[in-house]
C-alpha positions as CSV (number, residue, x, y, z in Angstrom):
1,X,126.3,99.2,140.1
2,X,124.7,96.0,140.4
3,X,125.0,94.1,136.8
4,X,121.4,91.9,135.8
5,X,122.0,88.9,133.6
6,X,119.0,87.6,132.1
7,X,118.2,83.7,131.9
8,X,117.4,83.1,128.3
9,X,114.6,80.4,129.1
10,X,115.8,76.4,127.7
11,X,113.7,75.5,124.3
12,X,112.7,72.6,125.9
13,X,111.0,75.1,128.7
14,X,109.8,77.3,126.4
15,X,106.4,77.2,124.8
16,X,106.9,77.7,121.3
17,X,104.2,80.6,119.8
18,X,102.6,80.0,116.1
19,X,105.1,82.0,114.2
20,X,108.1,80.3,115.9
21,X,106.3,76.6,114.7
22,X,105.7,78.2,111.4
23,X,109.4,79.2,110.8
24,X,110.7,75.9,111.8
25,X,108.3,74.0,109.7
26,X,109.3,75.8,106.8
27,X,111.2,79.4,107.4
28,X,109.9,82.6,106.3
29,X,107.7,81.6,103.6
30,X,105.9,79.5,105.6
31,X,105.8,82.3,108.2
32,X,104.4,84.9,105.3
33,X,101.8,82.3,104.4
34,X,101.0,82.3,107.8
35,X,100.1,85.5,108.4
36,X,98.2,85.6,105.2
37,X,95.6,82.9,106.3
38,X,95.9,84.1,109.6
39,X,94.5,87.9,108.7
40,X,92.4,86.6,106.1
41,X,90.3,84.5,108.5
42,X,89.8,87.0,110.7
43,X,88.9,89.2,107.8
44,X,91.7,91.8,108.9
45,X,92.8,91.8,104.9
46,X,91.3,90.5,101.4
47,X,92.7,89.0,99.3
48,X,91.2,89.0,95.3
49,X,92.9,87.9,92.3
50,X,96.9,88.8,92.6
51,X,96.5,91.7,95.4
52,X,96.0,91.6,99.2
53,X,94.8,95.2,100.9
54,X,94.2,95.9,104.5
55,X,90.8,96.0,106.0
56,X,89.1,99.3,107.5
57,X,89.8,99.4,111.3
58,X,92.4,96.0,110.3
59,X,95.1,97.0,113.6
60,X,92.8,95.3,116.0
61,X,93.1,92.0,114.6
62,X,96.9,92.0,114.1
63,X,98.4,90.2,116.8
64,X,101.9,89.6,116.3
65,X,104.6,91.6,114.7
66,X,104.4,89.7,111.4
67,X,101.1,90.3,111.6
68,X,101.3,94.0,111.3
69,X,104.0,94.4,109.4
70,X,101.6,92.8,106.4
71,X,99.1,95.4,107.5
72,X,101.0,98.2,107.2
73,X,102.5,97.1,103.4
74,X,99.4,97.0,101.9
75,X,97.0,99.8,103.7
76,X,95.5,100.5,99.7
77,X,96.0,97.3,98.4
78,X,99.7,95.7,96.9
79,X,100.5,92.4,94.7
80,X,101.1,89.9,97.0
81,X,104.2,88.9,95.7
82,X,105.2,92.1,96.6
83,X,104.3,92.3,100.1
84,X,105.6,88.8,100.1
85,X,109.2,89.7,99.0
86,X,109.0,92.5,101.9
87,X,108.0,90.4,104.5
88,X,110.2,88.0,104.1
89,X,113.2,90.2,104.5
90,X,111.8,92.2,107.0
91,X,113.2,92.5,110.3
92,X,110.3,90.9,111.9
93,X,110.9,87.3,110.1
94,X,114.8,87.4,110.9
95,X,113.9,88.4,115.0
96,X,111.8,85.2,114.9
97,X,115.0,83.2,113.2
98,X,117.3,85.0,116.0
99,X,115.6,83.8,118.8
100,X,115.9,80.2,117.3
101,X,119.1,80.2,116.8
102,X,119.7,81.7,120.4
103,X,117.2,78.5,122.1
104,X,119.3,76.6,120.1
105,X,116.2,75.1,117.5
106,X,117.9,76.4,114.2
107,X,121.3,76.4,113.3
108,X,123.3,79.7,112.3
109,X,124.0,80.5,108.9
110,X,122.5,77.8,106.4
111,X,119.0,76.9,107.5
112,X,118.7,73.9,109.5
113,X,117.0,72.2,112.4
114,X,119.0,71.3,115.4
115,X,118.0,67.8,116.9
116,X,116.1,70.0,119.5
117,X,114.3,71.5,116.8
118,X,113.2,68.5,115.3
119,X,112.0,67.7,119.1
120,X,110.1,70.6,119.3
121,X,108.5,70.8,116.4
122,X,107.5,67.1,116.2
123,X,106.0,68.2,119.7
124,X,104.3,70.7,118.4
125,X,102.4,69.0,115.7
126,X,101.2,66.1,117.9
127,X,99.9,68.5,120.2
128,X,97.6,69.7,117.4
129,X,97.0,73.1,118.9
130,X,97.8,75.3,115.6
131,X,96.1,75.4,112.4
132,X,97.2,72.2,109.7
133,X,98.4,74.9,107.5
134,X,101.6,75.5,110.0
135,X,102.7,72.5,109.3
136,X,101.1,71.6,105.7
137,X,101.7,74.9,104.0
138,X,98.6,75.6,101.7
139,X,97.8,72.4,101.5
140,X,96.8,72.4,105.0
141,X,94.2,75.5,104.6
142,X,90.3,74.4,103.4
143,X,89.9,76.9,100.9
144,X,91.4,76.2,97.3
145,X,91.1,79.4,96.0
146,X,92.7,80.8,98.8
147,X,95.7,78.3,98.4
148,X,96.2,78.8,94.9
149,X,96.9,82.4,95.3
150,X,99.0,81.9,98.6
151,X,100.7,79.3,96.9
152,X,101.8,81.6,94.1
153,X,103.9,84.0,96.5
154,X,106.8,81.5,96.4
155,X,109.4,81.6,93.8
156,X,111.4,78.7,91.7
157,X,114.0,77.7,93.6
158,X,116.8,78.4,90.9
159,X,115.7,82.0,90.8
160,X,115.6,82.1,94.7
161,X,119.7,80.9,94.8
162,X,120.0,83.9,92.3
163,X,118.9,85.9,94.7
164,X,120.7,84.9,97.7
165,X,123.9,85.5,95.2
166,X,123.1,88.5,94.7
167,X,121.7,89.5,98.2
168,X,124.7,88.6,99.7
169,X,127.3,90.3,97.5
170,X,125.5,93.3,98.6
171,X,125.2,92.4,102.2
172,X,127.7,90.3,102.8
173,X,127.1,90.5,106.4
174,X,122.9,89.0,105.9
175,X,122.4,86.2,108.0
176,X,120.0,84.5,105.6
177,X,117.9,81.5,107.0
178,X,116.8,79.1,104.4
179,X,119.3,77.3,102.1
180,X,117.7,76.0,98.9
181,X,120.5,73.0,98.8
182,X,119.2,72.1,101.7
183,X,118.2,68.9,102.7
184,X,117.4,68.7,106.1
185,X,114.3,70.9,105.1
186,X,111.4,69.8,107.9
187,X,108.6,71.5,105.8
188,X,105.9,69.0,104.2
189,X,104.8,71.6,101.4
190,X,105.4,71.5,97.5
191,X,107.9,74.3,97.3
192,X,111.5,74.1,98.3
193,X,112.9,77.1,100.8
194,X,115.0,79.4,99.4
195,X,115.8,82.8,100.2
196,X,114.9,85.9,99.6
197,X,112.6,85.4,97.6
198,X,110.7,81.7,98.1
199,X,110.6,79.6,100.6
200,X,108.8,76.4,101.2
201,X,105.2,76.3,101.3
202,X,103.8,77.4,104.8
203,X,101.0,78.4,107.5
204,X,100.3,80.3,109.8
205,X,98.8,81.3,113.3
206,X,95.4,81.6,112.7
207,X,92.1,80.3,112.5
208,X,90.4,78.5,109.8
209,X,89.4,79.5,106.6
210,X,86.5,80.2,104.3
211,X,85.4,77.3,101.5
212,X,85.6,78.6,98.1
């Protein structure tokens, strides 16, 4: 039998999609928020007071994982903070942190940028070709109300080292992403990343939004 090795493609050959930017500008809560402005803007889910619920006929306009994974947590409507804490633990977050690792962008284990990372996403942000809230976090997203409520889905970092405690004395073998410690964090937003439960502020892959 004839063995096929596949050529993993060099980050600096490889054209880095939204969710991919989003996670290296700020891990996985940037890459929830993300797909929260994302679907919102495209008016795939609403999102009123604390709760975020699916829209009728919402599949269409999901276009990455992520993307449908919020869908399908919320088809009757959910707290966001709920959906957020899902999300980020999912299996669709940590596939976009494996493939960094494996290009070489993010280091293994505690969250940090490789120097190729800090390339790439420097790259990415003077290229200009995703939505300011990728890089911004809320801040970056027009409509206030919207960030206020997006905003909220993060939690204080002291409870978020709690949780990693605690997450990994049950899973001891969790190969979590964000480090609140952390210093090297590339993320511009007002919340500092920690894991499972907040990360820094973030954006997503998506158009703009409405004006409150």
């Amino acid at each position: 039998m004839r063995t096929t090795i596949r050529r993993r493609v060099p980050a600096a050959e490889r054209r880095l999609e939204a969710y991919e930017v989003a996670y290296l500008a700020g891990g996985p809560q940037r890459v929830l928020e993300a797909a929260l402005f994302a679907l919102r803007d495209r008016g795939a889910v609403t999102i009123v007071g604390p709760r975020v619920r699916a829209a009728e006929e919402s599949d269409s306009l999901a276009k990455h994982p992520v993307e449908r994974a919020v869908l399908a947590s919320c088809p009757r409507g959910r707290s966001l903070k709920v959906v957020a804490n899902a999300l980020r633990g999912g299996p669709e977050v940590a596939e976009i942190k494996r493939e960094l690792v494996a290009i070489g962008l993010v280091a293994r284990g505690r969250y940090r940028l490789t120097p190729a990372g800090r390339r790439q996403l420097a790259a990415a942000k003077k290229e200009a070709a995703f939505p300011a809230y990728i890089f911004d976090g809320p801040a970056g997203h027009p409509d206030r109300r919207l960030r206020r409520l997006v905003a909220d889905t993060s939690i204080p970092s002291g409870l978020g080292r709690t949780l990693i405690r605690m997450g990994r004395a049950a899973e001891p073998d969790y190969d979590y992403a964000y480090d609140p410690d952390s210093s090297s964090d590339p993320g511009s937003g007002t919340h500092a990343p920690s894991e499972p439960g907040g990360f820094s502020c973030g954006s997503g892959g998506g158009g703009g939004g409405g004006s409150d």
